[in-house]
FIRO-357747 format. One record per atom (N, C-alpha, C): x, y, z; atom name. Coordinates in Angstrom, 2 decimals, padded with zeros to 5 digits. Example, Ala and Ser with C-alpha at 12.3 -4.5 7.8 and 13.67 -1.06 7.14 Angstrom:
2
u, v, w, a
013.19, -005.69, 007.80, N .
012.30, -004.50, 007.80, CA .
013.20, -003.30, 007.80, C .
012.85, -002.25, 007.08, N .
013.67, -001.06, 007.14, CA .
012.90, 000.03, 007.87, C .
END
This chain:
57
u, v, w, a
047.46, 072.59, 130.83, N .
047.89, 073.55, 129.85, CA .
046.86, 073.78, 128.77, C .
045.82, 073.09, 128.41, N .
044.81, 072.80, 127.50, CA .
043.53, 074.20, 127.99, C .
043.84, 074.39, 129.14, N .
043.06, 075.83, 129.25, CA .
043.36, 076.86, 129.23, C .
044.74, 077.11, 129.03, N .
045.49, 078.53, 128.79, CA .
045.31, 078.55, 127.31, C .
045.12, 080.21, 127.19, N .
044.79, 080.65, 126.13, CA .
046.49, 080.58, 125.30, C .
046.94, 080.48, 124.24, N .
048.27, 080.24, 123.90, CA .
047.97, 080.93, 122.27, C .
048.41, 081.70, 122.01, N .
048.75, 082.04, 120.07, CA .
049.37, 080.98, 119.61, C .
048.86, 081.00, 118.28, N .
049.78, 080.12, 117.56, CA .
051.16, 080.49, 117.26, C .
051.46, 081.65, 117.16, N .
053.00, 082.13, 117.30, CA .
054.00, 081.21, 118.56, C .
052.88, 081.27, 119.42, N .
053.95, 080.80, 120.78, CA .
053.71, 079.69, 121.07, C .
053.07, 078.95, 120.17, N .
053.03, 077.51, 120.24, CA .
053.90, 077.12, 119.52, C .
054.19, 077.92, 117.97, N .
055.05, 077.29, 117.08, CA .
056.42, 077.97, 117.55, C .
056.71, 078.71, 118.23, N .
057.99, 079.19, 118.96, CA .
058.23, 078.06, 119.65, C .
057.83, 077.52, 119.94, N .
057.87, 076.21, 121.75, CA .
057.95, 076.77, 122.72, C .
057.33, 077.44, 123.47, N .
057.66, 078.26, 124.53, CA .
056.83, 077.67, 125.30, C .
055.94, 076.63, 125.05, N .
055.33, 075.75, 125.99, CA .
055.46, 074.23, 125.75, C .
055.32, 073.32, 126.31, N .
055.81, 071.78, 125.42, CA .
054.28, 071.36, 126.07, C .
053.82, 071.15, 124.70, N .
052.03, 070.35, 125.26, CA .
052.49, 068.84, 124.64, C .
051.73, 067.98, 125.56, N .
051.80, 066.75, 125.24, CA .
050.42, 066.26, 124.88, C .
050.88, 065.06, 123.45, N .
049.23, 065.08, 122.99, CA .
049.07, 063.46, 123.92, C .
047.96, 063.20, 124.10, N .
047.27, 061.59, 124.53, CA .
048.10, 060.44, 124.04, C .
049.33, 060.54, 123.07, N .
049.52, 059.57, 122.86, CA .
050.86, 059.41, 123.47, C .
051.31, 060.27, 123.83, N .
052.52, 060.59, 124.53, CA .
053.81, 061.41, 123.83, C .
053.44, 061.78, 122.52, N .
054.86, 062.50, 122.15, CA .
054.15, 063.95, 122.09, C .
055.02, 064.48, 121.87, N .
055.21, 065.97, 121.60, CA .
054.21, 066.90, 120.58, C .
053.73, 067.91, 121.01, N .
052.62, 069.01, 119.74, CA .
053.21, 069.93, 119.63, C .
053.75, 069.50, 117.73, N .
054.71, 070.40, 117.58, CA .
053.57, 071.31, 116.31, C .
053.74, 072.99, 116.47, N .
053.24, 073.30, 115.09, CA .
053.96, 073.59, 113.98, C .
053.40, 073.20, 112.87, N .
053.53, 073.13, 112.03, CA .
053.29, 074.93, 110.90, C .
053.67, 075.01, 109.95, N .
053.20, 076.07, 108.95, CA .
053.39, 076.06, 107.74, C .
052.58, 075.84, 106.93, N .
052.60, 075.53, 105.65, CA .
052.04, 076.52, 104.61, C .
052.79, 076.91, 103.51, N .
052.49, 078.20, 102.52, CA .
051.91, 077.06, 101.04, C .
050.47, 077.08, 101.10, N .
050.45, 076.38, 099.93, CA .
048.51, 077.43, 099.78, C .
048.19, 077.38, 098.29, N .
047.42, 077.74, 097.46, CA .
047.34, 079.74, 097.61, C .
048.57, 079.92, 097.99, N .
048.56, 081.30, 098.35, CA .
048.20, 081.59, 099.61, C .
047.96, 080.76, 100.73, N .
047.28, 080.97, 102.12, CA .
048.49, 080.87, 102.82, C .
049.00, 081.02, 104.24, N .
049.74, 080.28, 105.49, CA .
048.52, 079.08, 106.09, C .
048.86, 078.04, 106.04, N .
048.12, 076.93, 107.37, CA .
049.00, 076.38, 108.11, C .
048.20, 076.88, 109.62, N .
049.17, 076.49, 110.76, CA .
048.24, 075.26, 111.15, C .
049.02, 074.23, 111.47, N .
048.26, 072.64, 112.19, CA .
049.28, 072.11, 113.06, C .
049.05, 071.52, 113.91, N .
049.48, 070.31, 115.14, CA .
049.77, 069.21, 114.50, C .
051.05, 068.72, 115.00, N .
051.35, 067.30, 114.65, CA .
052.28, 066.91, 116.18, C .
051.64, 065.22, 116.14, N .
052.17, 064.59, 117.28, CA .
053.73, 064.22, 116.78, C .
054.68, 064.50, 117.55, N .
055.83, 063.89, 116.87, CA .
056.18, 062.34, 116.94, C .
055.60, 062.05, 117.78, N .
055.39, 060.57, 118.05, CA .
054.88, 059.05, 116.88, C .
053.56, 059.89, 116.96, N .
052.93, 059.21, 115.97, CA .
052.53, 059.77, 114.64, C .
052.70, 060.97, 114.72, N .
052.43, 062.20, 112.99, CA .
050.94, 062.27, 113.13, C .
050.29, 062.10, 113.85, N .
048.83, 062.55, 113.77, CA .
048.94, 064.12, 113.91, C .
048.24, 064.59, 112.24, N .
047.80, 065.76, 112.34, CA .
046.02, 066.56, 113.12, C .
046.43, 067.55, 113.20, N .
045.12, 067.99, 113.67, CA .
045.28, 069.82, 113.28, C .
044.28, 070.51, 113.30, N .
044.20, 072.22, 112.82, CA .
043.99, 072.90, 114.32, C .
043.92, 072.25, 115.34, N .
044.53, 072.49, 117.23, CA .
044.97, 071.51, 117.82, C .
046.34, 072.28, 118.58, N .
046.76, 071.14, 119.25, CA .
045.66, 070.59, 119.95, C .
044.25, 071.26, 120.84, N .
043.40, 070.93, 121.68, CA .
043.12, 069.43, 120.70, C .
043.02, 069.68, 119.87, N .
042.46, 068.09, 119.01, CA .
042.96, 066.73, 119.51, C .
044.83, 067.06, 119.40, N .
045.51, 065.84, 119.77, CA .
045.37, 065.67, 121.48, C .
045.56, 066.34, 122.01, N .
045.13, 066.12, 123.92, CA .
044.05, 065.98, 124.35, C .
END
């Protein structure tokens, strides 16, 4: 799944379930802070963040 091209829309929809290396779930995230949107990856497992899911897998 790490080579399909995926939006971040339809990652943070779940319309795909990627699993990171550690074994739980890459869920995205979206956060409204200094006037920006930031979208990031978090393992639900262990809370390791990352700014692509590609990071955590």
């Amino acid at each position: 799944m790490a080579g399909q091209n995926i939006s971040k829309n339809a990652r943070r929809e779940g319309s795909k379930e990627l699993l990171s290396k550690w074994g739980g779930k890459i869920m995205m995230k979206s956060v409204f802070e200094k006037g920006k949107m930031r979208h990031f990856a978090v393992c639900d497992k262990t809370g390791n963040e990352a700014r692509k899911p590609r990071d955590l897998m």
